[in-house]
N, C-alpha and C positions, 0 to 999 in steps of 0.2 A: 380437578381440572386436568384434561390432557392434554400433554404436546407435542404434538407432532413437530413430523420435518418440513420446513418452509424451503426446500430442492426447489419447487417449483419457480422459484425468483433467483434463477442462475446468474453469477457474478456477469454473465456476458450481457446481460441484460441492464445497466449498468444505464444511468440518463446523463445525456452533454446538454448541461443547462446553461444560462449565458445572466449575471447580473449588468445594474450600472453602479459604481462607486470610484464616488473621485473625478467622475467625469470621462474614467474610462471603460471600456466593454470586457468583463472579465469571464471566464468559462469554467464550472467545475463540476466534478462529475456527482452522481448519489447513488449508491446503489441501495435498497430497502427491502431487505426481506422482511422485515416486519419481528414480532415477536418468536421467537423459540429457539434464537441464537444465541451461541454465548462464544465471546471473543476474547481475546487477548492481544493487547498492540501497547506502542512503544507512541502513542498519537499524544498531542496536547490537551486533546479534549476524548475525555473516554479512555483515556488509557488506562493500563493495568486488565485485569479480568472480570468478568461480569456476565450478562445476557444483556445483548447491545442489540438494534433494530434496522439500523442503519449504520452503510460507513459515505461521509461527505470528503472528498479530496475537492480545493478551491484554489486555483492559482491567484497569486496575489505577485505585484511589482516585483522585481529583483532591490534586496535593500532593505527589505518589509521592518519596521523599527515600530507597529503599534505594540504600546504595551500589554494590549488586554488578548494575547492570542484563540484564547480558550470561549473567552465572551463573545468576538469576533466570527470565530466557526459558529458559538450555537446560535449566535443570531443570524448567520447566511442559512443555518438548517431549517431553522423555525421558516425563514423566509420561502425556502424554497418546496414546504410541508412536509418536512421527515417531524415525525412521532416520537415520544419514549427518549430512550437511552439511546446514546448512538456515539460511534465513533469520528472525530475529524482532525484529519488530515490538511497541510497544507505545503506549496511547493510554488516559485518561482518557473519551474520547467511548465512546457506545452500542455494543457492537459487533453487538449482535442488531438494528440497524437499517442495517446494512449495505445497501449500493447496488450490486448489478450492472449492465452494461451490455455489450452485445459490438454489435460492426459488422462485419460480413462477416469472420470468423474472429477478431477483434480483438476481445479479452474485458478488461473492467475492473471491480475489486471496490476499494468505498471506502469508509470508516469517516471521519465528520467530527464534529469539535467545534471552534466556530467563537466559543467562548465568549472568546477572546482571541485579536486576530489584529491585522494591521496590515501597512504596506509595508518592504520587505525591507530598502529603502533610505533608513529613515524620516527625516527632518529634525531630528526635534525627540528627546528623551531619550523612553526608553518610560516612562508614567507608575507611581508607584508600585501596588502593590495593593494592590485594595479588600475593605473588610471584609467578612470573612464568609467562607462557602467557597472554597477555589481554584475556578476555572473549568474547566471541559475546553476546552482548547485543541490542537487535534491530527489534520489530517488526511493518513490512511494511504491510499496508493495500490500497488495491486497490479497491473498488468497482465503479461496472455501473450500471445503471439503463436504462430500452431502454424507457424512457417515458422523455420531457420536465421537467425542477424543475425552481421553480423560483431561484431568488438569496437568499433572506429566506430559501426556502424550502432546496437548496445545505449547508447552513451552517447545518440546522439541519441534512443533509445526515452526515455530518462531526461528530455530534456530537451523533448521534447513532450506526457510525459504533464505536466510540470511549467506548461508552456504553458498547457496545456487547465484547467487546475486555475483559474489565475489566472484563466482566461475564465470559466469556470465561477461563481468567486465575485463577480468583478462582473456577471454575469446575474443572482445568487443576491440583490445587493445590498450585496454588501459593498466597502468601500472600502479590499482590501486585495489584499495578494499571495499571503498564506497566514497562516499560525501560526507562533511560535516554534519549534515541534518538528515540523512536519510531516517527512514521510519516506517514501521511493519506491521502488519493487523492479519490476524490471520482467527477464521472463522467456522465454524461446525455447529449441526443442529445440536439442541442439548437433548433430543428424541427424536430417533428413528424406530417405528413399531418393528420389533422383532431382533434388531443389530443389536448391541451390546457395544458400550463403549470399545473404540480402540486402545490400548495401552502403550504402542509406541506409533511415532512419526518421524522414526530419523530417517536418513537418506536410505535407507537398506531395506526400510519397514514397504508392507505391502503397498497404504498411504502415500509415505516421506517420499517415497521412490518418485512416486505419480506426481505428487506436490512440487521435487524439485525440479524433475524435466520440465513440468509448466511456470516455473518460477524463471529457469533459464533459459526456455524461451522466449517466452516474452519479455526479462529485463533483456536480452540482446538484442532483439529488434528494437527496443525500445533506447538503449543505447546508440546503435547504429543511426537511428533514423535523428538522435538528438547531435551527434557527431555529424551528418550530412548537411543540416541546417545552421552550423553554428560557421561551419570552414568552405560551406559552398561548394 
């Protein structure tokens, strides 16, 4: 069998679908390229490395306390007819204000809620919380790449889009390094006729370069516009 590259289902191409649960109207996104991907994410469901088909991000209540997260996602996937293996994601923040960006083949789609966030390696206890609603705290990164990575090269995809996120938030204003929950999936064909795997994707590499300008992209817009909504 051969495999080719599934390029032609660009992350921008990405579906805003809408369930009912609970009795309210929830929105989340799917993107599906189908078979000849292989991923690496930090998701509840699908995480780790593999050849994954789909990645599902699904906003759920601020507060979210089901126990079955993982069960949860695949049955909204099954529901919404993603196939296969697949990655899912979940967040509290807007998902219909979603942020694309791409840079010279290097595509990134981000959901942010920045309603709680802080540094990774904070000093002091995290303070309790505060009255009233939980916050959305939660941002999801998704990037493709339509070239081969090796399994090296995908961790470093991981860790530049992570890079760019933290640049992103201090452009955005904020004096942190992300969220609690944030969470990353980042994706390449496992065959392009002719390419040759790449072997690096840090921030310097041909790729990583293109990966993180579209990572900081659009987590700043996506920040900003989650920042506009929250303080009016």
């Amino acid at each position: 069998m051969t495999l080719t590259s599934r390029t032609s289902a660009p992350l921008s191409e990405t579906v805003l679908l809408e369930r009912s649960e609970d009795g309210l109207r929830l929105p989340l996104l799917l993107w599906a390229p189908g078979p000849g991907w292989r991923m690496l994410s930090s998701a509840v469901l699908g995480g780790g490395w593999g050849e994954r088909h789909w990645v599902l991000n699904a906003q759920v209540t601020p507060g979210y306390r089901r126990p079955d997260p993982a069960a949860h996602l695949a049955a909204l996937a099954a529901e919404a007819g993603a196939e296969g293996p697949g990655v899912g994601l979940m967040t509290a923040a807007e998902v219909t204000d979603r942020c694309w960006a791409a840079d010279e083949g290097a595509e990134a789609l981000v959901t942010a809620g920045v309603g709680v966030h802080g540094w990774a390696a904070a000093p002091v206890p995290v303070p309790a919380a505060r009255p009233g609603p939980p916050r959305a705290g939660t941002v999801n990164i998704v990037v493709a790449l339509p070239v081969p990575l090796s399994t090296g090269a995908l961790v470093n995809a991981v860790t530049t889009a992570t890079e760019a996120k933290v640049q992103a938030l201090r452009d955005a204003g904020y004096d942190a390094s992300g969220t609690p929950t944030d969470a990353v999936c980042a994706a390449a064909p496992l065959i392009v006729d002719g390419h040759p795997e790449e072997p690096f994707a840090g921030p310097r590499s041909r790729w990583g370069s293109r990966l993180a300008r579209a990572v900081h992209a659009a987590t700043l817009r996506a920040c900003l516009a989650d920042h506009r909504r929250r303080v009016g």
